[in-house]
C-alpha positions, 0 to 999 in steps of 0.5 A: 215841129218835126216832120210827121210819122205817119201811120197808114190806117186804111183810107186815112192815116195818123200823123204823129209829130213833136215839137220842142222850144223855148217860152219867154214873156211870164217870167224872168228866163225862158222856160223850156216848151215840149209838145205833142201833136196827133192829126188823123187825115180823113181826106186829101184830095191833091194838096188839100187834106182835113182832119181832125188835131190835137195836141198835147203838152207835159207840165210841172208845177208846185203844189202850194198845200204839200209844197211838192212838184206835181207832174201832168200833161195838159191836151187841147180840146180835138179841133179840125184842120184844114192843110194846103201843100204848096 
């Protein structure tokens, strides 16, 4: 994961990151792993901070009835977090 870049928003701000990576274990080689990360921080109160997070991360895979690549980007269900800076 990269540091974030932060967009100040008043109050609270928006964190953007990306992370990049290799995933191994359902084939024979490693496939290549892109992600996404936004987090808005709605409260920080010394090295705590909460917010609301979502990643998200592109996929390609073969459609088996016209047998053509087919590109989309899969995203997590918006959870919240909870962060301590040490």
């Amino acid at each position: 994961m990269t540091h974030p870049y932060v967009v100040p928003l008043g109050p609270v701000s928006l964190e953007l990151s990306l992370s990049l990576g290799l995933v191994s274990g359902y084939q024979d080689y490693p496939v290549p792993l892109l992600g996404a990360q936004a987090r808005l921080d709605l409260y920080q109160s010394g090295p705590w901070n909460a917010g609301i997070e979502m990643a998200a991360m592109p996929y390609i895979a073969k459609d088996s009835a016209t047998n053509k690549n087919k590109f989309g980007v899969v995203g997590t269900t918006p959870f919240l977090s909870v962060r301590y800076h040490f």
